[in-house]
C-alpha positions, 0 to 999 in steps of 0.5 A: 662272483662265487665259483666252485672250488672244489677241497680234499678233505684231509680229515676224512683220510685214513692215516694207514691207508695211501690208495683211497680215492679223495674227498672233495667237498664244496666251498667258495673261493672268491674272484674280484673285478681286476682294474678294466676286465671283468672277470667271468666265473666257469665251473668246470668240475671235470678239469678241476677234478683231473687236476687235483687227482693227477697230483695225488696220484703223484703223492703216492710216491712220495715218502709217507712218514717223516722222522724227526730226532730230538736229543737231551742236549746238543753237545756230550762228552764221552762216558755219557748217556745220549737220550733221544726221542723220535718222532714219526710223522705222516708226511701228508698230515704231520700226525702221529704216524701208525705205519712203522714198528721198527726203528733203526738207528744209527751214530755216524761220524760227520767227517769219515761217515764211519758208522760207530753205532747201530741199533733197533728201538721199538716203535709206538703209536709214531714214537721211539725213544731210548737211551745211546752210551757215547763210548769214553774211546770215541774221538772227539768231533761232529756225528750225525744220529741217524734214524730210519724206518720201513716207511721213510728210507727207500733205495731213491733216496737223494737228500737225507734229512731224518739225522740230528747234529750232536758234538762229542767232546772228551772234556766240555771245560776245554774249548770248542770251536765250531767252525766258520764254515759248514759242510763236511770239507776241510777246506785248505786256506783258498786264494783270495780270488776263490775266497771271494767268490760268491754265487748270485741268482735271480728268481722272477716270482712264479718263474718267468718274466714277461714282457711288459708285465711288472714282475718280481725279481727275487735274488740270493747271494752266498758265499762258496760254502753256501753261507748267506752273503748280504749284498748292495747291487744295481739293475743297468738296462745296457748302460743305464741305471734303472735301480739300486737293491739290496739283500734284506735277510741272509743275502736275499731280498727282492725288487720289482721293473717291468722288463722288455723282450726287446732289451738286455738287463745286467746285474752289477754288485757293489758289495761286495765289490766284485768284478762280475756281471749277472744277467738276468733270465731270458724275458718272454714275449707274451705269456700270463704271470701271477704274483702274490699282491697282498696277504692278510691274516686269512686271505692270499691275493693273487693277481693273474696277468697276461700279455697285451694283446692276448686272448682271454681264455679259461684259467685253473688255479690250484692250492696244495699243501704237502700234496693234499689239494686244498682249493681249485678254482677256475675263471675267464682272464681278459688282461687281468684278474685278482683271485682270493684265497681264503686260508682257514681251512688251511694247515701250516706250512708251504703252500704251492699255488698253481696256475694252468692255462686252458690247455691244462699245462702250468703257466707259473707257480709259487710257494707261499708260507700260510698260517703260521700261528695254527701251531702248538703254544706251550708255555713253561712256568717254573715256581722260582727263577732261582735254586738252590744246589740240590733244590727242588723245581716244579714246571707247570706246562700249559699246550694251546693252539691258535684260538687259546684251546687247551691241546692234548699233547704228546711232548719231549722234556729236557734240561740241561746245563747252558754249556752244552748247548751248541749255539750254531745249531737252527733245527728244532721240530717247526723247522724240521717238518715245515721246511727242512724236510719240505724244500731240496737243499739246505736252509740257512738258520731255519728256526729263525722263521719260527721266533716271533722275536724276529721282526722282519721273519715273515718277509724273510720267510717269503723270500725264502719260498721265492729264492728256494723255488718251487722246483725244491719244493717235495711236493711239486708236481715236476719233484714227484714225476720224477720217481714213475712208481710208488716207494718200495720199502728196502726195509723191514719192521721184522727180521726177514730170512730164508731158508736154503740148502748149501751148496746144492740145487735142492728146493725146499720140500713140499712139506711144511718147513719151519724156523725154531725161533728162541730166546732163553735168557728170556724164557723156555718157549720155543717158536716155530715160524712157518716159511713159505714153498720159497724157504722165506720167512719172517720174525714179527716185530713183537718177538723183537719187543719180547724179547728186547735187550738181548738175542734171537737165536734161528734154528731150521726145524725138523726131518729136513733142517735139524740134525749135523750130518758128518762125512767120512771123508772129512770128519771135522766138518758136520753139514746141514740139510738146511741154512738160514740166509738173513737180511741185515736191514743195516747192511742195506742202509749203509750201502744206500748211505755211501751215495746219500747226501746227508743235508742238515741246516746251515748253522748260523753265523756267529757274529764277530764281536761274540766269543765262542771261547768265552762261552765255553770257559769256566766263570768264576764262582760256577761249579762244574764237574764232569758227570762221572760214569762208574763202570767196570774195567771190561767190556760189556759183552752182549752174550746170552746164556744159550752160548754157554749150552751151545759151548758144552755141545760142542765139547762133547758132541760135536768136536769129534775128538776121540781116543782109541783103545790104544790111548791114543789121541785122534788116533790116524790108525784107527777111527772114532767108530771103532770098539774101545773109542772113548772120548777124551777128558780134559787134563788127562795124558794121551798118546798122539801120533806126530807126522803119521807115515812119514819117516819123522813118523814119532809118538809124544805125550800129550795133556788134552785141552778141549779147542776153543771156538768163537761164538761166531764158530759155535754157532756154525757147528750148531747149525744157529744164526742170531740177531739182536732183538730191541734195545728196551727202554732205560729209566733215566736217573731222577734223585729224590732229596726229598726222601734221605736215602744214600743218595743224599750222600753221594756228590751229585754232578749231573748236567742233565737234570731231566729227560722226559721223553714222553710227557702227554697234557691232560684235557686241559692242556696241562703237565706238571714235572717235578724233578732235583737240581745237582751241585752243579751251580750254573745256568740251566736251559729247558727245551719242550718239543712236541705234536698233538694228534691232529698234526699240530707242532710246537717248541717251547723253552725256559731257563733258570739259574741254580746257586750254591747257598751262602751258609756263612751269616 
């Protein structure tokens, strides 16, 4: 029989716009006849659209994008460029997201948490991409990149998901080691009981065992720095023995019994043989269950069951993805009822299905993984598998979905020498959006759930959604009460500041004040930024674009902010009428950032009999030389031209220093105001007063030498305040042998071969990249990541070998 089930619309939804109210249309969802009881359909508009209108208004305080970071390669050594890109996604949707301008980014040392770089990227259309220098000091280890927005980082922030792992090196020839074990502690060498020590926990499907009913048990096991453990284990009811399990995938597994309330079950684990004893969750006397009985490609089964003896009542099933609500239906449940849910309207990713009973409260819950295959299929064809130092490679890239439709897409390219691959590392952009940034804690291996190679996946997907639990899951209506409000944003697309007088109790002036806001490496302009009765003001992200690769000078304007103004008492020290208070978006993530956890993937396991040390060896017959970095002995020193203006003033109008008529310098007997005072020239001889009125009172010839300040102090006395601007995009180098230019000349030595960080396919689903091999004879791999406008992801990955030829005949 049909019921009403009533499905939001995400389609119809405004990406901007969070506060709209939801679009429900009508579709049917199907109930079946259970074993005895014949289920009796109600339609009950009203309480479904509670039900569904409760969550949402919930999601409001949820995140409302996500960032994901891809970069060239995994692991650098120093010297080296770090190209990236970002990609900023509406977390609902996974579409490209319009709501931030400005990304921060950030280097951060995995061990130390020591911030080692920092800066500002434009964002377009849900997009940054840029270029990081690893400076050659850097020492060697594991840092994270780090990359915040006004819309993804707020002051609740507990686990912080939005960094990519990256391993820095002085030298790739000598050998890395990655270490058997994963979080940011050293661990000393443990004692053998500890070293043991595993940590096992049951999970009975939907969240609670009932009496009578036959339920599934799902369980994981891992070790003390949460790495998988596979595991052998019997249930005992007291002393008998019911059944033996074992872990299936990454110590998890499951097995099904029909508990009793009145009777105690123990868990004892054989391997590893350990001397511990796991009880299993307290067993309820009566209540209603629900368990996933079957799946196909197109539908979930759930089968509803309750207590004998129970009375039937209403039952409210509700499906959401990502805090959009998908489905809800209703029906009379009498022992037992089976509930279709027809998945094709569904988008990828974790499902959470509610059941409530007829007071509206959630009986039991259940995460299920749906529609894997609704994804991006990119294909990479190269025109050989074999080249030459130095030849030439064309790529053919071919983007469809699940039906074969060629997909517009908007990707990111690289390739790179096999070497610096990091061969732990599981985070790829399936993975980062479907799960990473949808599930509490970290995941072991997450990209293992997204290679169809891997036989056992699905099974092992669902258990994870089982043993991770729906109290992990973001979008989990327990999850999103916790925060009463929706998100404030701490930061901001522009810089932020305030006016204000120092040292006073003054207000701002009634009259209009404003902030003369400048860039003259750029230009000549000067802009005037009005601020509001408060003195606070704002400079729009596109004065950061125009003026992006170098400084924002801030200067209060006008009768009430301009000129220095000099006491008699102290002549050295000018005041201000007014001051520019700024806001550093970075100081204000760093101090969120000491009480955040970082939680990035669990790497995988290597297995015992693979070598990582042979991985990173030189074979015989492979060339590899460190990609060389031609650079100056100093420094570069981001200083804008505006310095050198603001130094001359300060020389000659504000250091005070005078000579008097008597040629004496900063003469104590006589004041800069008085006839006959000039000022001093550098290198000129004066006359200077050492210990005026004292009886070691003595005159000396001196040879003037103007003083000199910081930028930091030239500023001060000029009443400036600066900040950076964006950091502009960088061309990445791409020889062209086709052409003889001075280039075919120089050795060539690059271990990155291409990085296109925005390839977008035509109508067709199509993009072809052309681009030169190095000297470098070797593996090389390809990795292709990307998104389509309607919220579609997908990876892709190639390899190719490059050989020097063999002249000899």
């Amino acid at each position: 029989m049909i019921v009403s089930f009533l499905k939001s619309n995400p389609f119809k939804r405004i990406i901007r716009d969070r506060n709209i109210p939801i679009i429900f249309l009508s579709i049917s969802l199907f109930l079946f006849i259970s074993f005895f009881q014949q289920a009796s359909a109600q339609s009950d508009n009203t309480v479904q659209t509670k039900l569904t209108e409760q969550l949402h208004a919930l999601s409001l305080n949820a995140p409302t994008e996500l960032a994901y970071i891809q970069t060239s390669k995994d692991i650098y050594e120093t010297g080296e460029d770090l190209w990236f890109k970002v990609y900023l996604l509406d977390a609902q949707f996974l579409t490209p997201s319009y709501l931030s301008r400005t990304l921060y980014l950030q280097m951060i040392n995995e061990n130390t948490r020591k911030v080692v770089w920092e800066e500002k990227y434009e964002i377009q259309d849900g997009f940054a991409s840029g270029r990081a220098y690893i400076e050659s000091n850097l020492p060697e280890g594991n840092y994270f990149l780090a990359a915040y927005t006004t819309d993804s980082f707020f002051d609740d922030t507990r686990e912080f998901k939005s960094v990519r792992k990256i391993i820095v090196k002085k030298d790739i020839t000598s050998k890395v080691i990655f270490p058997e074990k994963s979080g940011n502690q050293i661990l000393a060498a443990p004692d053998k009981a500890k070293s043991d020590a595993i940590q096992f926990t049951t999970f009975p499907e939907g969240g609670e065992l009932v009496s009578g009913i036959k339920s599934n048990v799902a369980f994981k096991a891992v070790n003390r720095n949460d790495e998988p453990v596979d595991i052998e284990g019997t249930l005992f009811e007291k002393d008998s023995s019911l059944l033996v399990f074992k872990s299936m995938y990454a110590g998890m597994g499951r097995f099904t019994f029909v508990p009793e309330s009145d009777k105690k079950y123990l868990i004892r684990l054989s391997k590893p043989a350990i001397d511990s004893v796991y009880f299993l969750p307290e067993i309820s006397p009566d209540g209603i269950t629900m368990n996933l009985a079957e799946r196909d490609k197109g539908s979930l089964y759930f089968k509803i069951s309750q207590s004998p003896g129970s009375e039937e009542e209403d039952i409210y099933l509700r499906v959401q993805c990502r805090g959009v609500v998908y489905g809800m239906t209703s029906g009379r449940l009498n022992r037992e009822l089976l509930i279709k849910v027809p998945l094709e309207e569904l988008p990828q990713g974790i499902a959470e299905v509610t059941l409530f009973n007829s007071k509206l409260l959630p009986v039991a819950e259940r995460l299920v993984y749906i529609n894997a295959d609704k994804k991006l299929n990119i294909t990479a064809e190269l025109s050989k598998e074999i080249y030459a130092t130095r030849g030439k490679a064309t790529l053919k890239i071919d983007v469809k979905d699940e039906l074969g439709n060629p997909v517009v897409a908007n990707l990111g390219l690289s390739v790179f020498d096999k070497l610096y691959q990091n061969p732990r590392d599981s985070n790829n952009i399936l993975s980062h959006f479907y799960l990473s940034e949808q599930l509490r804690g970290r995941i072991y291996n997450p990209s293992y759930y997204f290679n169809s190679n891997n036989k056992s996946r699905d099974k092992a997907l669902d258990l994870l959604m089982l043993t991770q639990g729906w109290r992990k899951y973001v979008w989990n209506e327990g999850s999103l009460s916790e925060f009463t409000e929706p998100k404030q944003q701490i930061i901001f697309d522009g810089i932020n500041g305030r006016l204000f007088y120092p040292n006073s109790k003054r207000k701002i002036p009634k009259e209009q004040t404003f902030v003369m806001v400048f860039s003259p490496n750029k230009d000549s302009l000067n802009v005037l930024i009005p601020a509001d009765s408060a003195g606070e003001f704002t400079v729009s992200p596109d004065r950061l674009k125009e003026w992006e690769n170098d400084y924002v000078y801030l200067k209060p304007f006008g009768s009430y902010g301009s000129g220095p103004i000099y006491k008699r008492s102290d002549p050295e020290t000018p005041e201000y009428n007014l001051h520019i208070s700024l806001t550093d978006p970075f100081e204000t993530i760093n101090n969120l950032m000491k009480v955040n956890e970082v939680s990035y993937p669990i790497p995988a396991l290597l297995k015992d009999k693979e070598k990582v040390s042979d991985k990173y060896s030189v074979e015989n017959g492979v060339v590899r030389i460190k990609e060389v970095t031609i650079k100056g002995q100093k420094n570069r020193v981001l200083r804008g031209k505006y310095m050198g203006t603001v130094d001359s003033l300060v020389k000659y109008d504000l250091y005070l220093d005078y000579v008097c008529a008597y040629d004496v310098l900063n003469c104590p007997r006589h004041n800069r105001y008085e006839s006959g005072t000039t000022k001093p020239v550098p290198g000129n001889w004066y006359w200077q007063i050492v210990a005026y009125n004292t009886p070691a009172e003595m005159v000396m010839r001196v040879q003037y030498t103007p003083p000199t300040f910081t930028e930091e102090q030239l500023l001060k006395m000029s009443n400036l305040w600066r900040v950076k601007a964006y950091v502009g995009n960088r061309e990445f180098y791409k020889p062209d042998y086709d052409k003889h230019s001075e280039d075919f000349n120089i050795p060539d030595f690059r271990n990155t071969l291409l990085w296109e960080p925005s390839v977008i396919t035509d109508e067709n689903g199509e993009a072809t990249i052309s681009f030169f091999c190095s000297d470098i004879n070797t593996d090389f791999i390809g990795r292709i990541e990307g998104v389509s406008d309607e919220g579609l992801l997908g990876s892709g990955y190639f390899k190719f070998t490059v050989r020097k030829l063999n002249t000899n005949p």
